[in-house]
N, C-alpha and C positions, 0 to 999 in steps of 0.2 A: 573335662573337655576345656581347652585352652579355649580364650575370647574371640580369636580368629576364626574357628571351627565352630563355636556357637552363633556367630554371625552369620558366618556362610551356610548354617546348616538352616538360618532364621529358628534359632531356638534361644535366643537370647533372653530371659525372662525381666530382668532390673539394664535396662541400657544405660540409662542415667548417673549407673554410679560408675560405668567403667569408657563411655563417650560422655566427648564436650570439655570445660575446661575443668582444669584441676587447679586451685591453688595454695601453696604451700609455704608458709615464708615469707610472699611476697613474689615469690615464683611461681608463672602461671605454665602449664603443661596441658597441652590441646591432645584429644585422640577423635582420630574421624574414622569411621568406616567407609570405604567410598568406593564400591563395585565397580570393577573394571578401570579404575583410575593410575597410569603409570607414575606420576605426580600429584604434590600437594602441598600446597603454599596456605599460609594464612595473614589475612587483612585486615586491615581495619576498616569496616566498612564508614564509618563518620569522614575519613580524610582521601581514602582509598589508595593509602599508601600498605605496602608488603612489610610483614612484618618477622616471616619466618618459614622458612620451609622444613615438610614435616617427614619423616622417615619412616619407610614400609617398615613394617613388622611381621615377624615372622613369615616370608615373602610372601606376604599375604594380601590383602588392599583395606585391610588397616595401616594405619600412620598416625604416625606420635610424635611431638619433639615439644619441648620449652620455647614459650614464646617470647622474648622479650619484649615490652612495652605492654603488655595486654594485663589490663588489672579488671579488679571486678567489676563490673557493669559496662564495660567496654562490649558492643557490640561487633562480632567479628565474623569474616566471611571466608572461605575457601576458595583458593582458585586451583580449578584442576583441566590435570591433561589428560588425555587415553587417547588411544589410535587412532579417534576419527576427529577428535576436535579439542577446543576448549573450553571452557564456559567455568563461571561464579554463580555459588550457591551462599545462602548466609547457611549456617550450621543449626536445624532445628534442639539438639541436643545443649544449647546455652540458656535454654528457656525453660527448666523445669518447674521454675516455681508457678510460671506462668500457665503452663499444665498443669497442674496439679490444681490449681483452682478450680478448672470447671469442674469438681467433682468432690469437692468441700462442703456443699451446701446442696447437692441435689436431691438428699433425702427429707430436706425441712418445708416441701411444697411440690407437689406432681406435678405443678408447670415446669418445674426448671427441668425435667425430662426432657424438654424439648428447648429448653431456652441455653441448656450446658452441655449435653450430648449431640453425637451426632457429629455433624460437619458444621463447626459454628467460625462465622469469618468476624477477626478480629483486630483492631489497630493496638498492638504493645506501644508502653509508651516508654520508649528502651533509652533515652535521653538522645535521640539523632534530632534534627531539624523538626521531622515531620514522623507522625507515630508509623510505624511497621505494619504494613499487611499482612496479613495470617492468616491462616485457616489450624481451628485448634480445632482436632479429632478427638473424640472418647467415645468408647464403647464399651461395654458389658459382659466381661465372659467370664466369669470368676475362679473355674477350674481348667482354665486353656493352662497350657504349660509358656506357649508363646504367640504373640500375635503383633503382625506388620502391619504398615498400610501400603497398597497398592495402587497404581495408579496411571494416566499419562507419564506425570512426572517423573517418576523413577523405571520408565519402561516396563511396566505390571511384575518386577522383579520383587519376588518376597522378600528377599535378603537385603533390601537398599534401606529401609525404614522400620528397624524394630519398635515398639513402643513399648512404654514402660508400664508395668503394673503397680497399681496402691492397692491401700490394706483392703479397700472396698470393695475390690473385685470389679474397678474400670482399669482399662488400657488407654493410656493419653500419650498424646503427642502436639506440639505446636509447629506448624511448617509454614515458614516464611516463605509469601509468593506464589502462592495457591489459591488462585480467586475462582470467583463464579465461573460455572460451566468448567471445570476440571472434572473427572471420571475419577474414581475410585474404587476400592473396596477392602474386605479384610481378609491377610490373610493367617487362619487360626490353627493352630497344633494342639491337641486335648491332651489330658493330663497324659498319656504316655507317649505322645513328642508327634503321634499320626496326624499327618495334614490332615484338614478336612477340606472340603469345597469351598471354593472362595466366596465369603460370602456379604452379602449387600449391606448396608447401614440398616439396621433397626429403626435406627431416630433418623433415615436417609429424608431429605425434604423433594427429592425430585429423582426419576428414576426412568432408566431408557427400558427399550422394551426385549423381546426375545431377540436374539439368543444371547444377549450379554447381561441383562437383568443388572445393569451396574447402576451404581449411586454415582447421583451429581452434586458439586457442590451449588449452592443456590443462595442468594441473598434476597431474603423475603425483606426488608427493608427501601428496595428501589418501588415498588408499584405507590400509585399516587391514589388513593379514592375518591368517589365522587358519592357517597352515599352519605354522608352528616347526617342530612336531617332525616335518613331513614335511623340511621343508629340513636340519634340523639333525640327521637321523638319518645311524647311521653310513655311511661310503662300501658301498653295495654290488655284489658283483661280478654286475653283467648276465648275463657270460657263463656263468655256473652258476645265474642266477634263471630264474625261468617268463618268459616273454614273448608272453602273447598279446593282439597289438594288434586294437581295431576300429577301423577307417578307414572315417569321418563325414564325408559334405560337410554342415554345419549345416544349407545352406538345405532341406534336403530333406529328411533325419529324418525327420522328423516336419512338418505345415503344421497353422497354426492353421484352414485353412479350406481352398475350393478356391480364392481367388485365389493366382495365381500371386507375386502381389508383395507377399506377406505370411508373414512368420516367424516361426519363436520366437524370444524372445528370449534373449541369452546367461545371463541369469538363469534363464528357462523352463529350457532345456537344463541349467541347471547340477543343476535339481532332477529332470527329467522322465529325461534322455540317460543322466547321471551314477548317476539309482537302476538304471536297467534295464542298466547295463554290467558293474555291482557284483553284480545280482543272475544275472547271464550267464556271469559268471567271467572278462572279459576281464581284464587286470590294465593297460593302458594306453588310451586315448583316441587318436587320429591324426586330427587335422580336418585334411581339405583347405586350401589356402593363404587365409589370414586376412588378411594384410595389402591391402590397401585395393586394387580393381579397378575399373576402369569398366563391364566387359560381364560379366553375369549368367553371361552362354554359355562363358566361358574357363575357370569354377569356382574363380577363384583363379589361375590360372596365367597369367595375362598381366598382373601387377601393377603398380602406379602407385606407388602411397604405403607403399614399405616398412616404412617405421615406426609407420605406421598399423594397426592392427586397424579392420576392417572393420564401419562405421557400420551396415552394414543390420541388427544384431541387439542395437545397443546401442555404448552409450562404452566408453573405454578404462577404464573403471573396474567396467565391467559384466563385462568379457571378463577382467579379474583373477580378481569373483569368481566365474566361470564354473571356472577352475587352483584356486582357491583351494578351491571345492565337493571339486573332482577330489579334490587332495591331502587333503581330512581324508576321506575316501571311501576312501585308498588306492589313487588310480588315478593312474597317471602321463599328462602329457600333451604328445603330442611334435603339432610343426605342419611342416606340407607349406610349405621354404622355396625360391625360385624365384630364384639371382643367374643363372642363365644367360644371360637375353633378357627383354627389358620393352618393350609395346605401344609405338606412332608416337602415342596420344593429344594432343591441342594443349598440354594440359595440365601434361602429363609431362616423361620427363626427355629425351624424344629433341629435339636439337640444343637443347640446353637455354638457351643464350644466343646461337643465330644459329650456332652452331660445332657440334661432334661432342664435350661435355663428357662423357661417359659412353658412349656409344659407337664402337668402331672406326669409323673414317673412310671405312676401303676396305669396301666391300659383300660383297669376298670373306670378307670376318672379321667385318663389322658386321650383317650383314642374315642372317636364319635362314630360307629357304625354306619349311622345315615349318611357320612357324606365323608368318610375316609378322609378324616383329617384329625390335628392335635386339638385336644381344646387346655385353653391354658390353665396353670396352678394360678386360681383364686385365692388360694390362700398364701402367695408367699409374695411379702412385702413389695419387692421390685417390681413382679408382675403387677401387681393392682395398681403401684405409683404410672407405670407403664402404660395401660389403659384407662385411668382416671386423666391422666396427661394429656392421652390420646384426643381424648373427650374435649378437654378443653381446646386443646389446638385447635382444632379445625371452627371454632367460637372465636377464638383471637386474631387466629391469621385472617381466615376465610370468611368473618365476620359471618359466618352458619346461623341462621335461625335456629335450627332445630336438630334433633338425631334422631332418627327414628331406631330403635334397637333390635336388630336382627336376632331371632331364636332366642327368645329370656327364658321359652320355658324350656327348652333344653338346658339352659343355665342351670336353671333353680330345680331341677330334681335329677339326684344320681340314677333315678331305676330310668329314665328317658331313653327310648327307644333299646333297651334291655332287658333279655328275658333274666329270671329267678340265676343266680348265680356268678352273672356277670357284674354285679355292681358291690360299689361295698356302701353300706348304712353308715348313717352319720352316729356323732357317739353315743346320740340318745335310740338309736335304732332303726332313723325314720329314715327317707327319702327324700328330703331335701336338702338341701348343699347353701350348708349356713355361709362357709364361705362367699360364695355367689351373692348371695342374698346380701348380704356387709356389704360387699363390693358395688352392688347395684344402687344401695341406698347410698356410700358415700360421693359415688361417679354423680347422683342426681343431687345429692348435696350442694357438691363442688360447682356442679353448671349453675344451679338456679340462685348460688350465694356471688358469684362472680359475675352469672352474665342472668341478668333479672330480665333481660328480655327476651329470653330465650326459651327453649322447651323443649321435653325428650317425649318420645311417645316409643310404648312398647309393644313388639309383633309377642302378644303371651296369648297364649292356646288353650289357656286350663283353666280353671275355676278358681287359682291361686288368691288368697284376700285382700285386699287394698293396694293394687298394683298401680292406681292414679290415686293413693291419698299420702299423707305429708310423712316424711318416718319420724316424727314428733309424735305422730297417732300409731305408731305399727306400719305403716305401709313400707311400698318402697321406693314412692317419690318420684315415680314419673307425673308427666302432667298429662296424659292420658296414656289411653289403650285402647286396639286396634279389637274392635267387637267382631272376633270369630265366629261366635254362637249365633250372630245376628246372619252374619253373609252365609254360613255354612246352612243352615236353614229355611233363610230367603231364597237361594239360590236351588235346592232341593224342591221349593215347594216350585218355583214359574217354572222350571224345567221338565213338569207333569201337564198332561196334556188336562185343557182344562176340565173335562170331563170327571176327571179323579181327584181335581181338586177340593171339592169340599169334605173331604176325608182325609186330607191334610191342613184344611184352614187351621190350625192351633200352629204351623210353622212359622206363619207371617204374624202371628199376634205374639207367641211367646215372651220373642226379646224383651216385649213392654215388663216383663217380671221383673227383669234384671235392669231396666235399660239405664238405672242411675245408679248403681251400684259403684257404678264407674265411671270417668269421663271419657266416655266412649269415641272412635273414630269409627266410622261403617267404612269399610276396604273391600273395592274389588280392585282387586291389585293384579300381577301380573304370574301370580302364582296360582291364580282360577282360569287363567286363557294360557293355558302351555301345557305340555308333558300329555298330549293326549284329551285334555279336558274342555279342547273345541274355545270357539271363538265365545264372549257371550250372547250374540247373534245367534249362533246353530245349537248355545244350550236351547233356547226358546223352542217349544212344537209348534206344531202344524207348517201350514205353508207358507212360501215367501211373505204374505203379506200378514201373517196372523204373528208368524217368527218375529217381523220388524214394529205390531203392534204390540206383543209382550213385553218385545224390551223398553216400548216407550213409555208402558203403563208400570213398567218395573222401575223405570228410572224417577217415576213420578213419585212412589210409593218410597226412594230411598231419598229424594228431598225432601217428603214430608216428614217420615221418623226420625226424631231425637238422636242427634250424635252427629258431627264434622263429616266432613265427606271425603271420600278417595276414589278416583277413578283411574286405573292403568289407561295409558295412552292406546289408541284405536277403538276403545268403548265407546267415543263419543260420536264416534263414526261408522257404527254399526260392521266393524269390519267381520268379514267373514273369515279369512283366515284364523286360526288360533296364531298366539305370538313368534315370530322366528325372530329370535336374535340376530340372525346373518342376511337378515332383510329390510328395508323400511317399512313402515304402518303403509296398507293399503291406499296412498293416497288420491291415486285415478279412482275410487270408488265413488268419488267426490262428484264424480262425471254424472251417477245417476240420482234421481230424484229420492231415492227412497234414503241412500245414505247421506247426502244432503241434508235433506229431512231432518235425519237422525241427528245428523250435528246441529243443527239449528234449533233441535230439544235441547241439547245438553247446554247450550248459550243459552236460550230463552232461560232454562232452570239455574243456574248458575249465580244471571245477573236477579232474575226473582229473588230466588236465597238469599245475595245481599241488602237489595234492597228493601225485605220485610222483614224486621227485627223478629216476628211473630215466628217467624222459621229458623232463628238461630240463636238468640240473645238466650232461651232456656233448654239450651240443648243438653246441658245436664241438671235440669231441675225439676222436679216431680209438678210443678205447677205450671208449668209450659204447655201441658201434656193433656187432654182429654181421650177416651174413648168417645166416638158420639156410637159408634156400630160394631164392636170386633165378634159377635157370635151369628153372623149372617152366614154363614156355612154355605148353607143349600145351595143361593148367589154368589157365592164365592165373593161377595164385595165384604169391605172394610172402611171404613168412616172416623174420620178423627179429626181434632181440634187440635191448633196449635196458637200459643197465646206468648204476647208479648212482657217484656218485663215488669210493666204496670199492670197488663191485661188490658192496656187500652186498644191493640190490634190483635186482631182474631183473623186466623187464616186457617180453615173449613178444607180439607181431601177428602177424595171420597176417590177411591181402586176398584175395579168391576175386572177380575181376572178372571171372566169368562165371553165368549165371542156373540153372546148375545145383550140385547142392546135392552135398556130396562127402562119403559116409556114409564111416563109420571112416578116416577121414583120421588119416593118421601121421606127427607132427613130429618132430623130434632135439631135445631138449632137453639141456642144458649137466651139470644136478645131476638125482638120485634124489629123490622127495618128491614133495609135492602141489600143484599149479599150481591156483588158484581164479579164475576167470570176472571179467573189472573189467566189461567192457563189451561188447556185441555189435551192432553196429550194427543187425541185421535183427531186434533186441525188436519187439517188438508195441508198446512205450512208443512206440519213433518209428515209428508207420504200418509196422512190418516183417510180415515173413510170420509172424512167430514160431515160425518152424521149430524144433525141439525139440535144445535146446543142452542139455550139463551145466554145473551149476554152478561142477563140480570135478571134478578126475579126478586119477591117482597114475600116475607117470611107470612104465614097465617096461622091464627091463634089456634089451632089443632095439636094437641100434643102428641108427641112421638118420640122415640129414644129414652121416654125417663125425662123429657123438655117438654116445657109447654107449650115451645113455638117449633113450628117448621117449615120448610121451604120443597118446593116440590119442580122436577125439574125433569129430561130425556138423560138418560144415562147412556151412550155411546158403548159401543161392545170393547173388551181390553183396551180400557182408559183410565186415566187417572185424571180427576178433576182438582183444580183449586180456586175456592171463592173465596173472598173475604168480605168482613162486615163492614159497610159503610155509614151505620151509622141508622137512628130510626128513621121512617119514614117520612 
């Protein structure tokens, strides 16, 4: 196939060796391909004097001639004609060596995935007055046969911009005069010449929404921040700070109206989200998966455009200063990230050049039944640089706190959600996916040696071993993990009417087995209020007001046990709907007294948390921790101590999950002195009975619990109390 025909047909594989200049001798010889063009002249763009005009070929719109005056490093331009106009382009095709840089060094560090791929805008310094504007394109597809880029600029015509491939299996190109906010994408032909779907940037940084799904170009370098002295403050230790996360899906927060397809914006939330989280006591943010999606309905978790934040609420410049509000606010902001599995969209990355570039080939490893998507090849080099990259990005740009990690244990074991047959054993025979497993320990290598302020926490399901310890020890180096065994249990046991409950008291004490095994997160996330599984309001029995006393004696009960906190948005407000995505959190509920109430629990327990080191500073420490009561069955209560990092503060609960009210109840308390009232879940503040509590009481040498001293006190019906010691009398 002659060079005219492989042009026009955009199946051009090597451009660079047959467009741009040629010199020979001292004779320099220009070839342009230039669609639809009847003329073509060439300039010097430094003097912007003409220097030669160039001859059709093969009446084709290619054009060739000798140019005289044009030598090496002479930067030169085209001026052309066609039917409707004229206009000057400089010639991307003079610039190869300049392309072929970004993709020199991208394998010697998985930041430069994103710092040389992609749409990266650049000043050549081609010897003119003032350096050249660029936008240098690469992308990845290693067995395409050809691939262009597309765009405004060349009227989304395939044929106008072939790029060139190296030995690496990137496609590059430099185009002068393609700044911020241009549209693009690629378009790619697999190894036997078949178009495929035109498809989005990979490493795209900014991205519009249906039905064009197209990449933008974007200059993360213009936003100004205002956070220093949150970044630049000293390393602190997590595991002895307060941690109570609220976990936000944006789109639903809050709605500017009742259309469904209408948001706030990442600015709205920075002011609206940000004051009401501050003024709630959370101390972090956790928004559902940001990075760029096709389907509304996935929330995030079937992703396209990982490097992308997500267009529906604003640019990438919006959603900085959404972190940016956070951090001078004092709230940290960790995002929901998904390398697991990524949607079959046309767009995307599934068989991303006619081949299986990013995901496993075999469907027993590539294909995820639960949720009909690709999950990627772990084990091959690009992909892991890919999402280790990934990982770091949104650390560097986004100045991200944290990552919380979607689905690890589907990661880490090939038999996951597979019956006998469909999966294949690793080579020792077993069921776990050592790939995965590398990958995970190098992603949390990479965060925690780059950015020491930061922190991964993992959604892992299984009883997998050291999933929050160092991979120096074996583990795999998150800095925590999100305790399933605790919510899935907790949540089973208040959701029995109390009457049967003391035939499952071992639910609520259990987790203490395990409960430092790991650095635990306790998560009522947004995956217990959805799909049928009710609000956590109408989990709770009996009626209206036993309903909204269970939950406040359950929220007591998950401030006093061991491990960080998470609550899905609308829990602090006892909503009663379960979650809809295409809706706002209930927030006229606010109107009545009892949800009210309920949010005025989760503040009053919040700002407590913070303020008693006794309730967070040993949350993963065996000596934070007492039983004072856990085999009260019969009463369905439980009793425990929580002790400070000296043990100079002691902070005493005590959970009565049952509707009867237990007068002079007698605890064992540790020391002699006066124990004083923090909190009582059933106040009359939060919609309680206000059954008649003491404020204080004075412990008496009568032993009880296994203690020599004890304190005796009314115990309110589904309550949860907290006293602390002040010291003797």
């Amino acid at each position: 196939m002659v060079l005219s025909q492989q042009l026009a047909q955009a199946a051009c594989t090597y451009p660079f060796s047959q467009l741009g200049p040629c010199f020979d001798n001292g004779i320099a010889t220009v070839t342009a391909w230039v669609p639809h063009a009847t003329s073509v002249a060439v300039f010097d763009v430094a003097s912007g004097n003409t220097l030669a005009a160039l001859s059709c070929v093969d009446d084709s719109f290619l054009f060739s001639g000798q140019v005289k005056g044009l030598t090496e490093g002479t930067v030169y331009g085209l001026q052309i004609v066609n039917e409707e106009n004229e206009y000057e382009l400089i010639d991307p095709y003079q610039f190869q060596q300049q392309a072929y840089h970004a993709v020199h060094f991208v394998d010697h560090a998985p930041e430069n995935v994103y710092r040389q791929l992609g749409a990266q805008l650049v000043e050549l310094d081609v010897g003119l007055s003032a350096p050249l504007q660029a936008t240098r394109f690469a992308v990845y597809a290693p067995n395409a046969s050809a691939v262009s880029l597309l765009g405004d600029f060349n009227y989304w015509d395939g044929s106008s911009h072939p790029m060139q491939k190296t030995d690496l299996g990137y496609w590059v190109l430099v185009v002068p005069d393609i700044h911020a906010g241009m549209k693009y994408k690629y378009q790619i032909k697999d190894a036997d010449g078949n178009q495929l779907p035109h498809k989005a940037d990979p490493v795209g940084f900014y991205a519009e929404q249906y039905p064009s799904h197209t990449s933008v170009v974007f200059d993360h370098e213009q936003y100004e921040w205002q956070d220093t002295a949150w970044m630049t403050r000293q390393r602190d230790d997590k595991y002895h700070q307060p941690m109570s996360i609220y976990e936000v899906h944006l789109g639903s927060w809050k709605r500017p109206g009742d259309d469904p397809t209408q948001y706030l914006s990442y600015r709205t939330l920075a002011k609206e989200l940000v004051e009401y989280v501050v003024d709630m006591g959370y101390t972090h943010i956790e928004v559902l998966p940001v990075s760029e999606f096709p389907f509304d309905g996935s929330w995030g978790y079937q992703p396209v455009g990982l490097f992308s934040p997500t267009s529906r609420f604003g640019d990438p410049d919006d959603f900085k200063y959404f972190v940016d509000q956070c951090h001078q606010q004092g709230i940290g902001v960790i995002i929901d990230w998904v390398p697991a599995h990524f949607p079959e969209d046309g767009h995307g990355l599934a068989r991303f050049d006619g081949t299986h570039v990013y995901e496993y080939a075999d469907p027993r490893k590539g294909w995820h039944p639960d949720w009909n998507s690709c999950i990627y090849d772990f084990g091959k080099d690009t992909v892991r640089q890919f999402l280790v990259a990934n990982a770091l990005f949104w650390l560097e740009k986004f100045h991200i706190d944290g990552l919380r990690v979607d689905a690890v244990a589907s990661m880490l074991y090939l038999d996951y959600s597979r019956k006998d047959g469909e999966w294949i054993p690793n080579v020792d025979g077993g069921n776990e996916n050592y790939e995965a497993i590398s990958l995970l320990q190098w992603m949390n290598q990479e965060v925690y040696s780059k950015f020491p302020l930061a922190m991964t926490i993992a959604e892992e399901s299984t009883s997998f071993p050291k999933v929050s310890r160092p991979v120096f020890e074996g583990g795999l180096g998150f800095g925590f993990k999100w305790n399933m065994g605790w919510m899935h249990d907790s949540l089973h046991y208040i959701s029995k009417d109390p009457s049967y409950r003391r035939y499952h008291h071992g639910e609520m004490t259990f987790s203490m087995v395990y409960a430092f095994d790991e650095n635990f997160v306790l998560p009522i996330s947004h995956d217990e209020v959805v799909h049928g599984k009710g609000s956590l309001l109408r989990k709770m029995p009996g009626d209206e007001w036993q309903q909204a006393a269970n939950l406040r004696a359950y929220a007591g009960f998950m401030y006093l046990h061991p491990g960080k906190k998470l609550n899905f948005m609308g829990n602090e407000i006892g909503q009663a709907n379960e979650w809809n995505h295409d809706s706002s959190v209930n927030w006229h509920l606010l109107t009545f007294e009892k949800h009210a109430g309920i949010q005025h629990l989760y503040r009053d327990l919040n700002h407590l948390y913070r303020q008693y080191p006794a309730l967070h500073q040993l949350d993963h420490d065996i000596h934070g921790f007492e039983w004072v009561d856990h085999g009260n069955a019969e009463q369905s209560i439980v009793s425990m101590l929580r002790k400070s990092q000296q043990g100079e503060q002691m902070v005493y609960g005590i959970c009565n999950f049952t509707p009867v009210p237990r007068d002079g109840f007698r605890m064992g308390v540790n020391l002699p002195g006066r124990y004083r009232l923090l909190l009582n879940t059933d106040d009359k503040k939060y919609w309680g009975s206000g059954y008649p509590v003491v404020s204080e009481c004075v412990s008496q040498p009568q032993g009880w619990n296994h203690r020599e001293h004890s304190i005796v006190f009314d115990l309110p019906p589904l309550a949860t109390l907290l006293l602390v010691y002040e010291g003797a009398e």
